[in-house]
N, C-alpha and C positions, 0 to 999 in steps of 0.2 A: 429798411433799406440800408444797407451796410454803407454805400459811396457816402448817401445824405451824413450818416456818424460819424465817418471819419474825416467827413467835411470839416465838420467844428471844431474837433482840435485844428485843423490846419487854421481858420478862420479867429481860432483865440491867440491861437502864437503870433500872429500875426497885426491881433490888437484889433482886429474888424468883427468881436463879439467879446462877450463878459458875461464868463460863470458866473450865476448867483446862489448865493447859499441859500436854503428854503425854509432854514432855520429847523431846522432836522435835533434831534433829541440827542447829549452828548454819548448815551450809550451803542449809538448806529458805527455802523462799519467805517462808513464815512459819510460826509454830507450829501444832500438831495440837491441838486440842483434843481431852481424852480423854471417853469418851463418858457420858453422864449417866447418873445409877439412873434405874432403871424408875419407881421414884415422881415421878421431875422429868420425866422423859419424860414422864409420865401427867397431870401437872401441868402441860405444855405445852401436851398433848391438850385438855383442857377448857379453858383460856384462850384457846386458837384458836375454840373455841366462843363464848367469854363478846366474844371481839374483833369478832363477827360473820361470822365463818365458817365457821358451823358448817351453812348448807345446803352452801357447797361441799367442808367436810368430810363430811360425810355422803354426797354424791353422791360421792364419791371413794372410800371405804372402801367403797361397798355395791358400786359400779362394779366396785370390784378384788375385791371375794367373789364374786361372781356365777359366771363361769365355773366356780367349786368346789359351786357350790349344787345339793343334791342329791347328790353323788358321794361323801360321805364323807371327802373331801381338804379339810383345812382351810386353807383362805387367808386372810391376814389383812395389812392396810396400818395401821399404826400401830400403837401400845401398847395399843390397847383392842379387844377385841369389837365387831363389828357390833349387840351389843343393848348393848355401854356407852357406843357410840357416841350411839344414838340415846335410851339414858335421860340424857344431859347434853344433847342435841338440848333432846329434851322440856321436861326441865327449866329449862335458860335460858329457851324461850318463856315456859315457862308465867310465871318470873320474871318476866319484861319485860311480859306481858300479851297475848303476842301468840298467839291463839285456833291449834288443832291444824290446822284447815281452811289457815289462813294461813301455818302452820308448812309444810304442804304442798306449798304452791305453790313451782312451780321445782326442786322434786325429781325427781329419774329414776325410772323406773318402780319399779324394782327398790327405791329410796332409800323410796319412797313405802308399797311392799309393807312394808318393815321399819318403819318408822315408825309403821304400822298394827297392827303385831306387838304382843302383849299381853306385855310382858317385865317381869319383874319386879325 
């Protein structure tokens, strides 16, 4: 998911995450950053939300669950659930003022079924 990656540089210039070098060999290209906790992960997740892009996160995550829905095989594209997804959806509109109808618009079907979904 392209939004989630270009979340983290915003998120390091910023000073609200820290590259770590993974101690990478000196003949590599360049260093390996080692991979973040789940909490920074998840904290990348929702600032891709708060950056505005969080219809195209959503249309993406529900995108990638789809094919599993129904079958009992769980799929998942990011650090969060398809309903954590869409309760920081919700949530930022509802912050910004922007009405659940207009939250809608430009969602995939499936994006939109979930959206609808009474999660708690």
């Amino acid at each position: 998911m392209l939004a989630h990656k270009f979340t983290h540089p915003y998120l390091v210039r910023r000073g609200h995450q820290t590259l770590r070098d993974a101690g990478t060999a000196a003949t590599g290209p360049a260093p390996v950053v080692s991979r973040l906790s789940d909490a920074e992960e998840i904290r990348t997740e929702v600032a891709s939300v708060l950056l505005g892009f969080g219809r195209l996160v959503l249309n993406g995550v529900c995108d990638y669950a789809r094919p599993y829905a129904g079958t009992g095989i769980t799929g998942q594209l990011g650090y969060l659930p398809v309903p954590g997804f869409v309760h920081v959806y919700r949530r930022v509109n509802e912050l910004a003022g922007v009405s659940p109808a207009a939250a809608a618009h430009g969602l995939t079907d499936f994006a939109q079924q979930a959206h609808t979904q009474p999660y708690n």
